[in-house]
Each structure stands twice: as C-alpha cells, then as structure tokens.
PDB file as gemmi writes it, atoms N, CA and C in Angstrom:
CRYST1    1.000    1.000    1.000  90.00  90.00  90.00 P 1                      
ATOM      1  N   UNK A   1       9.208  16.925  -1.247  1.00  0.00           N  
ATOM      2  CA  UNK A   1       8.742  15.554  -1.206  1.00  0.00           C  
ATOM      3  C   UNK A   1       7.269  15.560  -0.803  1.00  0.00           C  
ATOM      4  N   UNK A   2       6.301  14.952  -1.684  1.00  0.00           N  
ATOM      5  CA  UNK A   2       4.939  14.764  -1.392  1.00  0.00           C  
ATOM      6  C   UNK A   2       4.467  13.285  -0.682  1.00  0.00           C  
ATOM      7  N   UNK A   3       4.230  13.157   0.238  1.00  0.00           N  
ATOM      8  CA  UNK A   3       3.803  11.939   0.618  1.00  0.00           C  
ATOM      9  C   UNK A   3       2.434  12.074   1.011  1.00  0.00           C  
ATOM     10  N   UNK A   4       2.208  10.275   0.085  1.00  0.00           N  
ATOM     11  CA  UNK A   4       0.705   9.842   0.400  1.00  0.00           C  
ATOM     12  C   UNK A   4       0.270   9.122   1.738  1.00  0.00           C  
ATOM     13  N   UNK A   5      -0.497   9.310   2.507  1.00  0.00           N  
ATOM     14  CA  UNK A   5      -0.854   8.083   3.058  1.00  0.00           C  
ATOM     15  C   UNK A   5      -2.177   7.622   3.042  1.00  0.00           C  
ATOM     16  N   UNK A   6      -2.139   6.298   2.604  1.00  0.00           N  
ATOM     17  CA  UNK A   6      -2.814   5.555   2.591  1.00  0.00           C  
ATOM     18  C   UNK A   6      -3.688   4.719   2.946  1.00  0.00           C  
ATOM     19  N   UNK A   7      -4.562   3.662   3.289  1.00  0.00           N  
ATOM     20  CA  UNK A   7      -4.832   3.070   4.092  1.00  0.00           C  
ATOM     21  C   UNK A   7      -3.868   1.842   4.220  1.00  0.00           C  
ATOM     22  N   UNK A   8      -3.695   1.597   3.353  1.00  0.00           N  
ATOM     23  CA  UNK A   8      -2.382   0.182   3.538  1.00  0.00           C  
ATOM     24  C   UNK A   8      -1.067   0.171   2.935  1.00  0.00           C  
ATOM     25  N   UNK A   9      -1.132   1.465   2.301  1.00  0.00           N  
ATOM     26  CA  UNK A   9       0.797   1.736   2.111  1.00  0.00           C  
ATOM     27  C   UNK A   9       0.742   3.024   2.165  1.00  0.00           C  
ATOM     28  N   UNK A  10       1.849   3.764   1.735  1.00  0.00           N  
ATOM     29  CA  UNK A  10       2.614   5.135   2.179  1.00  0.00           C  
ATOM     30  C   UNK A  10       3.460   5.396   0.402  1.00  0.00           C  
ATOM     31  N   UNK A  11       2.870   6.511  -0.234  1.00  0.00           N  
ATOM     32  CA  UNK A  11       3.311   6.923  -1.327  1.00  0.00           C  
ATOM     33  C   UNK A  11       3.993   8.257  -1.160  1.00  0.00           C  
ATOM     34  N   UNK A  12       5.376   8.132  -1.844  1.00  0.00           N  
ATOM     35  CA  UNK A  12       6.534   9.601  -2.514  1.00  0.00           C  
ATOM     36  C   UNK A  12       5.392   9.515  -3.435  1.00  0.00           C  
ATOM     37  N   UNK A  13       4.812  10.651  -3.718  1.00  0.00           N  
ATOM     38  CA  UNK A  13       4.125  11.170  -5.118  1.00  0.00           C  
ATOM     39  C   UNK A  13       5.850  11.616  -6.142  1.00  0.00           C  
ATOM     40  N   UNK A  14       6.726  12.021  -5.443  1.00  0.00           N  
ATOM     41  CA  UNK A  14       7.741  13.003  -6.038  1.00  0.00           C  
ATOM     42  C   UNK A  14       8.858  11.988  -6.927  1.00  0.00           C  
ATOM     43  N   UNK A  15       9.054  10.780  -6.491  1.00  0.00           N  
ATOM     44  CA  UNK A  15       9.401   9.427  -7.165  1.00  0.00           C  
ATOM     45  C   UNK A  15       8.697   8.297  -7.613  1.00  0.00           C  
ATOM     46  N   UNK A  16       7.558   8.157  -6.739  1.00  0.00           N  
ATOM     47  CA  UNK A  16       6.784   7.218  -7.228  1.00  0.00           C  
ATOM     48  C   UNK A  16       7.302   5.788  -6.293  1.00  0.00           C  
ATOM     49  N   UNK A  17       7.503   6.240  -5.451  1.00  0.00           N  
ATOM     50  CA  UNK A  17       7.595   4.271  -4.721  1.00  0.00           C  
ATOM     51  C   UNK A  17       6.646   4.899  -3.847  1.00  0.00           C  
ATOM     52  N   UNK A  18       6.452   3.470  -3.449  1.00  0.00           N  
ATOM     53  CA  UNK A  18       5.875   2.606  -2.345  1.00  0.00           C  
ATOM     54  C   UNK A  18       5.551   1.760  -1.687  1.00  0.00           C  
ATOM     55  N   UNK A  19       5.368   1.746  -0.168  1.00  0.00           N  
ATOM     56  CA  UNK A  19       5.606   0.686   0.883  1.00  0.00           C  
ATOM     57  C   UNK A  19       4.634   0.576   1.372  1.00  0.00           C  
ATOM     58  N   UNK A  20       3.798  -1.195   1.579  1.00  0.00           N  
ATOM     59  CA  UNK A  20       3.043  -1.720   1.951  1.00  0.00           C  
ATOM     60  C   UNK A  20       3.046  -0.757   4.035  1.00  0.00           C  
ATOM     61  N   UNK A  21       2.427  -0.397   4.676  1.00  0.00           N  
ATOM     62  CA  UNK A  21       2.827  -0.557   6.044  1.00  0.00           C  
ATOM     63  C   UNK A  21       1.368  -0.276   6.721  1.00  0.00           C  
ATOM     64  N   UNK A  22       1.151  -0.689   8.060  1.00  0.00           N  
ATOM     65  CA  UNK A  22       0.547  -0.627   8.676  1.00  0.00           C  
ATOM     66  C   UNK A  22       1.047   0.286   9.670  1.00  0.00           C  
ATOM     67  N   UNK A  23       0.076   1.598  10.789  1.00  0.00           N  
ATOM     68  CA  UNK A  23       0.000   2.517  11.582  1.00  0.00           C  
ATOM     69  C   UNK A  23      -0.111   1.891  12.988  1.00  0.00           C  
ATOM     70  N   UNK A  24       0.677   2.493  13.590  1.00  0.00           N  
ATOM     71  CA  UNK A  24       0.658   2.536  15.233  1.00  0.00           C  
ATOM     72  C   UNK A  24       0.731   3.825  15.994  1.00  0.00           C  
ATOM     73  N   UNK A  25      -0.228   4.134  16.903  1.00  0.00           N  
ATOM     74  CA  UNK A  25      -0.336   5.586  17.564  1.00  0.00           C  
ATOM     75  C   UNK A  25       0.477   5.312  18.889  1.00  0.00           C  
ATOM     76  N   UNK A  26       1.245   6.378  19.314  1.00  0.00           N  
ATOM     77  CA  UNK A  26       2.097   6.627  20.681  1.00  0.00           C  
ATOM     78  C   UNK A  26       2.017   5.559  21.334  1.00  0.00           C  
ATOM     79  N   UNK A  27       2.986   4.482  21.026  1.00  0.00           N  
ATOM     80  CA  UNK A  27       3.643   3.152  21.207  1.00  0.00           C  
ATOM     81  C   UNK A  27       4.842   3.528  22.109  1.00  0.00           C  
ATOM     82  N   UNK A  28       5.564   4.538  22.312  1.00  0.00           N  
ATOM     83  CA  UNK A  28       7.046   4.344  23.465  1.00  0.00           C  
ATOM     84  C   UNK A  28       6.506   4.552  24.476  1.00  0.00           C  
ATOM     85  N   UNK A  29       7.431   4.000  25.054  1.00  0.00           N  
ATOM     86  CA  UNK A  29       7.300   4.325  26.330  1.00  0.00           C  
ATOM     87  C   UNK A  29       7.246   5.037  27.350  1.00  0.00           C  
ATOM     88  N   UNK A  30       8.409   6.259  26.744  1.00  0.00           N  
ATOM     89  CA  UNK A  30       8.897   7.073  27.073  1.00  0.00           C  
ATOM     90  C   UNK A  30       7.387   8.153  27.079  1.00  0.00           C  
ATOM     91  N   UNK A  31       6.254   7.863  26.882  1.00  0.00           N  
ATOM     92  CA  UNK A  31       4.757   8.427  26.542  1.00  0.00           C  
ATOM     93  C   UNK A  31       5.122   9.564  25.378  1.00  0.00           C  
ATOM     94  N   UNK A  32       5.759  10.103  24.506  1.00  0.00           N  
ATOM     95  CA  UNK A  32       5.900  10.859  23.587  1.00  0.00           C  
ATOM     96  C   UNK A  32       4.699  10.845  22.821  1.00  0.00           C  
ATOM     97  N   UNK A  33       4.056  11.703  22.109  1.00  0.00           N  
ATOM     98  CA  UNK A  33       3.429  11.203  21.268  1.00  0.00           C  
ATOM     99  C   UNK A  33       3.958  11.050  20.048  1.00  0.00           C  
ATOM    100  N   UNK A  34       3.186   9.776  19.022  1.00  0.00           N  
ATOM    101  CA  UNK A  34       3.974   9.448  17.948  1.00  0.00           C  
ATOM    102  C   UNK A  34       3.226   8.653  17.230  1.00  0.00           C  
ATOM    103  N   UNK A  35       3.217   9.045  15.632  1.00  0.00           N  
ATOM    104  CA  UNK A  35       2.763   7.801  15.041  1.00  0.00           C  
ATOM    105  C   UNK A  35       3.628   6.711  14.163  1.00  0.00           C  
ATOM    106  N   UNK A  36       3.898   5.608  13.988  1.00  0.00           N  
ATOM    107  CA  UNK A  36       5.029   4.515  13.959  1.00  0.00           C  
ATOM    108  C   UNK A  36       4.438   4.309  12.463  1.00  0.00           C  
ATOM    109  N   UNK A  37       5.384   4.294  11.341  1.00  0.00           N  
ATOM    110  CA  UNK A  37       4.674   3.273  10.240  1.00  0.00           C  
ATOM    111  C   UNK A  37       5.774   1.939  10.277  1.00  0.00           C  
ATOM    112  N   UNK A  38       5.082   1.027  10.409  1.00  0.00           N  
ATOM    113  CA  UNK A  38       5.803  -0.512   9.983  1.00  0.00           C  
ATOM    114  C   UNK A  38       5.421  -0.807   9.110  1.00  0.00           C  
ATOM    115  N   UNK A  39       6.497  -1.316   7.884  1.00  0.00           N  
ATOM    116  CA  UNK A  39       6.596  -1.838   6.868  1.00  0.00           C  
ATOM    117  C   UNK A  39       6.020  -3.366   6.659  1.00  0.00           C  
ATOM    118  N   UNK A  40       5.458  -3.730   5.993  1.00  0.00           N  
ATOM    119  CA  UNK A  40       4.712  -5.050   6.055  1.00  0.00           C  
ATOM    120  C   UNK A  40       5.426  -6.097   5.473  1.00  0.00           C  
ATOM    121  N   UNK A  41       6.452  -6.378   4.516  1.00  0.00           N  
ATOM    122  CA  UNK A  41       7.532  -6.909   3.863  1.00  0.00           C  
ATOM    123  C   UNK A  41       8.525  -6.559   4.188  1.00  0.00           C  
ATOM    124  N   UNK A  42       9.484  -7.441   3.843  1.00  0.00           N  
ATOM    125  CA  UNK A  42      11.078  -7.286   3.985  1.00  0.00           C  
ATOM    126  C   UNK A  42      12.142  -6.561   2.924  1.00  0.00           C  
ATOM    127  N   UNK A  43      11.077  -5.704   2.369  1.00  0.00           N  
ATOM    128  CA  UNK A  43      11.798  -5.326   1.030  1.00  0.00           C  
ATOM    129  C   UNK A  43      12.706  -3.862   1.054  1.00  0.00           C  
ATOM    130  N   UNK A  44      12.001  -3.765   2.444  1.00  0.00           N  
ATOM    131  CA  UNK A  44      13.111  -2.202   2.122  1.00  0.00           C  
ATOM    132  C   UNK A  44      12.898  -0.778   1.364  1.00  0.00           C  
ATOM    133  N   UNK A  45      11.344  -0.996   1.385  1.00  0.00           N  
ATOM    134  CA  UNK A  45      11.139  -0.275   0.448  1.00  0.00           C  
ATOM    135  C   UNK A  45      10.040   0.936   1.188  1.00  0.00           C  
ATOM    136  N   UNK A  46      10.074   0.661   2.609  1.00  0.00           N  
ATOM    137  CA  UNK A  46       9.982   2.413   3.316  1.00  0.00           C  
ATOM    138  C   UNK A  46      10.805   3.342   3.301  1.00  0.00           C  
ATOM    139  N   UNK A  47      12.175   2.751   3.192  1.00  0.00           N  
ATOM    140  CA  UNK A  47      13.571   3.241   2.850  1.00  0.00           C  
ATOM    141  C   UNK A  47      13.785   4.374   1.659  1.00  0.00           C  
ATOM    142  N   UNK A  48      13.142   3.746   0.758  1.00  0.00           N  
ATOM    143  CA  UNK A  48      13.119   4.416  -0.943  1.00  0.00           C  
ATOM    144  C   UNK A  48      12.084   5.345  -0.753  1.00  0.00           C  
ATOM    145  N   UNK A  49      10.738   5.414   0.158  1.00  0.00           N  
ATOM    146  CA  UNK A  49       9.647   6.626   0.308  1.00  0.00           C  
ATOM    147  C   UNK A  49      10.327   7.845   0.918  1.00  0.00           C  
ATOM    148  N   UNK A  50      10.718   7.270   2.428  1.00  0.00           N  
ATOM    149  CA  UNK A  50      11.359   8.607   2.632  1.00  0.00           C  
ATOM    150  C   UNK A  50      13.020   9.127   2.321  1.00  0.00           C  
ATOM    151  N   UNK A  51      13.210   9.987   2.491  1.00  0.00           N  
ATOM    152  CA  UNK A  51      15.183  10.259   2.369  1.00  0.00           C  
ATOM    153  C   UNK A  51      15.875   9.787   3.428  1.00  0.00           C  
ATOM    154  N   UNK A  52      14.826   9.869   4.597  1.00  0.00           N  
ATOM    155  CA  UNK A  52      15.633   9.842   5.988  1.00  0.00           C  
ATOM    156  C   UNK A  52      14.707   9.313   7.197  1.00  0.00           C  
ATOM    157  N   UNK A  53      15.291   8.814   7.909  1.00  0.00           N  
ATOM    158  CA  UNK A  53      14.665   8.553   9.512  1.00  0.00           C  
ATOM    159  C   UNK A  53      14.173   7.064   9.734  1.00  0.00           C  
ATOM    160  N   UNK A  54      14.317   6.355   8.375  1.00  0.00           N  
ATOM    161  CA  UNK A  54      13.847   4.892   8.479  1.00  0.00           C  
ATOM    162  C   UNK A  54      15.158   3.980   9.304  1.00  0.00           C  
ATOM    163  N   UNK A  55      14.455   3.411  10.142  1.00  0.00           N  
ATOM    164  CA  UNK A  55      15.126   2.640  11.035  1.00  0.00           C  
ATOM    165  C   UNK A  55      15.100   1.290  10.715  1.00  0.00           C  
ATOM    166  N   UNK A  56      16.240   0.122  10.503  1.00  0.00           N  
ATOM    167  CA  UNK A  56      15.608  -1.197  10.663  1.00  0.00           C  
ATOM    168  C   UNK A  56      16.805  -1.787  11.074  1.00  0.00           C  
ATOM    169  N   UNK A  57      16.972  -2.248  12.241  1.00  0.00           N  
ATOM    170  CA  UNK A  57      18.055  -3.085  13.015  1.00  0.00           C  
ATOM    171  C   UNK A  57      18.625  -4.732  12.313  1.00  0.00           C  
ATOM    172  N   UNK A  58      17.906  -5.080  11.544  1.00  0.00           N  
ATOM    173  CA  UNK A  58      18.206  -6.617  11.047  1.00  0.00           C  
ATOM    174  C   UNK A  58      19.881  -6.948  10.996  1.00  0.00           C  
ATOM    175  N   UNK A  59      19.985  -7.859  11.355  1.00  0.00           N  
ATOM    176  CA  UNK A  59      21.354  -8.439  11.621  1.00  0.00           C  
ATOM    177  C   UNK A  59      21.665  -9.638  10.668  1.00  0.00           C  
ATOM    178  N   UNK A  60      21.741  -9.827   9.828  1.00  0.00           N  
ATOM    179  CA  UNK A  60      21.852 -10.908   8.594  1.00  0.00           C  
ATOM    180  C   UNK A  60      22.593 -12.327   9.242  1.00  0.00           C  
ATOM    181  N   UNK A  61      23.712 -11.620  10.109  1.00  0.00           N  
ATOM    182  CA  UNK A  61      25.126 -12.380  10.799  1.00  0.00           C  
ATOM    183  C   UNK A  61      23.916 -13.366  11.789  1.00  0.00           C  
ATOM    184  N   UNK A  62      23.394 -13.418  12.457  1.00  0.00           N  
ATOM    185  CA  UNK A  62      22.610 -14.041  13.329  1.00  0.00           C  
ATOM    186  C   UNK A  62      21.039 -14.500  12.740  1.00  0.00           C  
ATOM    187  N   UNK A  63      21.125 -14.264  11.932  1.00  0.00           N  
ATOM    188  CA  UNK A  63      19.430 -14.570  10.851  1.00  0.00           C  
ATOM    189  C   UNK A  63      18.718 -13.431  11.825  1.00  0.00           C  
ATOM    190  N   UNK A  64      18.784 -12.018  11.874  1.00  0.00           N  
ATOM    191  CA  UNK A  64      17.801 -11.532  12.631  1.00  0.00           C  
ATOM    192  C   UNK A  64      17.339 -10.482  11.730  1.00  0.00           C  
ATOM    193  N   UNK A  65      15.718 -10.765  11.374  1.00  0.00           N  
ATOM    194  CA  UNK A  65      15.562  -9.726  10.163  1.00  0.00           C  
ATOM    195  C   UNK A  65      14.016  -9.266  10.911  1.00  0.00           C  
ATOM    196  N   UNK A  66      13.768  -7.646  10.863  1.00  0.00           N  
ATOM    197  CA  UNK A  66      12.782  -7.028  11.248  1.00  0.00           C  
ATOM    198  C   UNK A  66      12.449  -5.991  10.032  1.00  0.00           C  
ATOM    199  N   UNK A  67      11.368  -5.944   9.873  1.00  0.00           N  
ATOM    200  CA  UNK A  67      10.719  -4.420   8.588  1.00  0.00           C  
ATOM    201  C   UNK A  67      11.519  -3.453   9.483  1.00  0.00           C  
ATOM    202  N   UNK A  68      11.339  -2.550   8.036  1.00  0.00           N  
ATOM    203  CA  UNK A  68      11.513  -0.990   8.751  1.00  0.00           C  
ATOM    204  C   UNK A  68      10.375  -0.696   9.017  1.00  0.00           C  
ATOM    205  N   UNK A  69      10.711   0.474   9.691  1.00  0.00           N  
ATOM    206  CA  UNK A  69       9.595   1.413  10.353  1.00  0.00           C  
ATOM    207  C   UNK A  69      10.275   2.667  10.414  1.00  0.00           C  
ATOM    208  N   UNK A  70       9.584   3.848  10.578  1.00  0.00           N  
ATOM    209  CA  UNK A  70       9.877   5.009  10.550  1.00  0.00           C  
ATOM    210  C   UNK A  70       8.672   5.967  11.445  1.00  0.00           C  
ATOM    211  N   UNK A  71       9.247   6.746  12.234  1.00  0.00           N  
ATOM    212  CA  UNK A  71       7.827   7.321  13.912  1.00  0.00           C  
ATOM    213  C   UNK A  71       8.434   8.691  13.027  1.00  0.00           C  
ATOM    214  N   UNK A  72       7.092   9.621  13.386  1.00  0.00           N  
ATOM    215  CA  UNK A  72       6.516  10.783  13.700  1.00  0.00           C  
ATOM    216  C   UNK A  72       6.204  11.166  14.773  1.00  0.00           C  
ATOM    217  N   UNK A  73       7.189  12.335  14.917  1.00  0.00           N  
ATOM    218  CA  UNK A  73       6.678  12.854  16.294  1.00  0.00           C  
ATOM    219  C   UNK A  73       5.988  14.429  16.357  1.00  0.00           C  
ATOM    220  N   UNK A  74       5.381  15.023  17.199  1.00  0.00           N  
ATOM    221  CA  UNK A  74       4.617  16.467  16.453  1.00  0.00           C  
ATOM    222  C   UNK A  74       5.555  17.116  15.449  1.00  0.00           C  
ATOM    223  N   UNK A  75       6.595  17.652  15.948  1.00  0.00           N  
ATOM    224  CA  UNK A  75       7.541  18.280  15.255  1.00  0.00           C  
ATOM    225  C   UNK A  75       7.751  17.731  13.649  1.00  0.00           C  
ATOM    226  N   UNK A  76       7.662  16.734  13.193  1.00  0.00           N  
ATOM    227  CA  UNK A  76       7.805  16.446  11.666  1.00  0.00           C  
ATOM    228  C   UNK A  76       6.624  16.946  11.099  1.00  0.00           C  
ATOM    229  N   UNK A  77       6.885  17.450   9.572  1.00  0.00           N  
ATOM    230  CA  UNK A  77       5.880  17.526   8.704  1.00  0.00           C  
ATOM    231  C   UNK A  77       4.468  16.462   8.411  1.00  0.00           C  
ATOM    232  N   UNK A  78       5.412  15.556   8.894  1.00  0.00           N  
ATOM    233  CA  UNK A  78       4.079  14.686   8.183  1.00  0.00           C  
ATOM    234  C   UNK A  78       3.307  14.373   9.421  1.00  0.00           C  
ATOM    235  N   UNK A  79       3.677  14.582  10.853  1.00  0.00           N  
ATOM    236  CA  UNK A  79       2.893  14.146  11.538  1.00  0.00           C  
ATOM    237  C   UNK A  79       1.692  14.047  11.768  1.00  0.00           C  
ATOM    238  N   UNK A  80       1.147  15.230  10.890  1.00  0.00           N  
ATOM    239  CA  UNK A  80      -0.706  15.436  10.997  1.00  0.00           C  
ATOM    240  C   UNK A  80      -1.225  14.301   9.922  1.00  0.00           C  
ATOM    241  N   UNK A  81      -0.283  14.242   8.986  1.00  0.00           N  
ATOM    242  CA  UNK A  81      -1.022  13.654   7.953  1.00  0.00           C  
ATOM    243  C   UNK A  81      -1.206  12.139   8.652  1.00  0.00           C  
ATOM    244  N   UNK A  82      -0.195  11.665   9.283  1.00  0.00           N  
ATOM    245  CA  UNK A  82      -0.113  10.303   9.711  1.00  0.00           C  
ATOM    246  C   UNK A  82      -0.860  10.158  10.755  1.00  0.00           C  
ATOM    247  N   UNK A  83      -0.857  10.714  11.403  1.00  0.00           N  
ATOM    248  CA  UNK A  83      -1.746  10.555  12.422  1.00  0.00           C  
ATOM    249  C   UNK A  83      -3.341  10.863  12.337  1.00  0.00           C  
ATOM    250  N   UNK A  84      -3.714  11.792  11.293  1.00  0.00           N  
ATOM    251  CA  UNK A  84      -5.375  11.296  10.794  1.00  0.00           C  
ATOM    252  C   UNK A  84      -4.987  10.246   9.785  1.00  0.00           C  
ATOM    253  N   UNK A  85      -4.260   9.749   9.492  1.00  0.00           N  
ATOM    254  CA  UNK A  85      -4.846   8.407   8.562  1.00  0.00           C  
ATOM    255  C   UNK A  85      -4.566   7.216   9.681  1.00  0.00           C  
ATOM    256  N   UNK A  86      -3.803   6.944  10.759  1.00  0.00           N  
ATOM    257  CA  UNK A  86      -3.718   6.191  11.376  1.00  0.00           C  
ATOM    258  C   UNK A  86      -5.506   6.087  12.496  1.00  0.00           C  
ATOM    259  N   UNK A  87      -5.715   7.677  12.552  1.00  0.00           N  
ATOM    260  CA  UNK A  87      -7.503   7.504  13.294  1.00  0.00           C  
ATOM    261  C   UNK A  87      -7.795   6.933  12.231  1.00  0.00           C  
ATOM    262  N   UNK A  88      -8.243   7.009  10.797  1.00  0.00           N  
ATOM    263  CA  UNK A  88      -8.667   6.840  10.148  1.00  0.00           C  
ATOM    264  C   UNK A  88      -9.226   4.823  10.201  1.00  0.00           C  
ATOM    265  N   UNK A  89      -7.164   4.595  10.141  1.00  0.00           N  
ATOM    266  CA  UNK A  89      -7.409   2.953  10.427  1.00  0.00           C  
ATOM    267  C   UNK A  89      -8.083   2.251  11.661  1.00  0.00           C  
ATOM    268  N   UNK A  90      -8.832   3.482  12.562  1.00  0.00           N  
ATOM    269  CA  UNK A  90      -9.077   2.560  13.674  1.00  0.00           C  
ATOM    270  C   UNK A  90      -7.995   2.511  14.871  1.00  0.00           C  
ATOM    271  N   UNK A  91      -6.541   2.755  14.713  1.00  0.00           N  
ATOM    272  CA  UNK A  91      -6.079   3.041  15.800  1.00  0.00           C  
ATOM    273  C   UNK A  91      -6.217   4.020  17.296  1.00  0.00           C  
ATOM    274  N   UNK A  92      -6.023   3.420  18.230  1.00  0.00           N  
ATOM    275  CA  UNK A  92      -6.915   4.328  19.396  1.00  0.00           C  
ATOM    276  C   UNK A  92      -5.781   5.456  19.623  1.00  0.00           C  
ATOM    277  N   UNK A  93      -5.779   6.493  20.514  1.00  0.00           N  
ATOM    278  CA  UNK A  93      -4.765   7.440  20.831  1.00  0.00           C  
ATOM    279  C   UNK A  93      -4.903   7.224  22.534  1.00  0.00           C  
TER     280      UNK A  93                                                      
END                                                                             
C-alpha cells in the first residue's frame, strides 16, 4: 500500500481513494507521541485509504456522528511521512 500525504487529503496511490483530512501532532494525553489524521466529511472515506486502524465512534441510535480519524504512532510505517507533512501544515510538536 502506497500512501500519499497531502496537504489537505491523504491518497492509497495502490486503489486510488481519497480523504479530505486535516493533521494533528501528539494530541493524547497519555503524552505518546503521535500524529492524528481527521477526516473532514462524514463520508467514510479514510476508511477506504487505509485497510486498518480507522476509528470512528458515531452512534446513528442517538444522532451522534463524528469523522474518522486514524493516529500514528513511531512504530507505524507511515509515521515519518505524516508527521513531516503535518510540520509541513504548520502544526507545532
């Protein structure tokens, strides 16, 4: 799997989707380091970039709807890539 990142979405070169999202640098709390992509629409379609690890809690039963997002932590492949394009956007570390 080849992934792009972007300045304002996140490309599978290997299928061809992609998801609008915006970058966040080491956001838990827990101080881990990490970079967060949030999805900018409700479409579900960070889901279709990667195979795995996309998270999105929305609860339909209660109207509770949140984007996905999907974190990098050192240990993943993509973490270097995400994390110079997230300096890139201006996010602080």
């Amino acid at each position: 799997m080849i992934i792009q990142f972007n300045k304002h979405a996140v490309v599978n070169k290997t299928n061809g989707e992609k998801a609008k999202v915006f970058y966040s640098l080491n956001n838990r709390i827990d101080g881990r380091e990490c970079v967060t992509l949030y999805e900018k629409e409700y479409k579900r379609n960070l889901q279709k970039v990667f195979d795995s690890g996309v998270k999105n809690d929305s609860d339909s039963m209660t109207d509770y709807f949140e984007t996905s997002r999907i974190t990098f932590f050192k240990d993943s492949p993509f973490y270097e890539k995400a994390k110079e394009r997230a300096l890139q956007n201006g996010c602080k570390e």
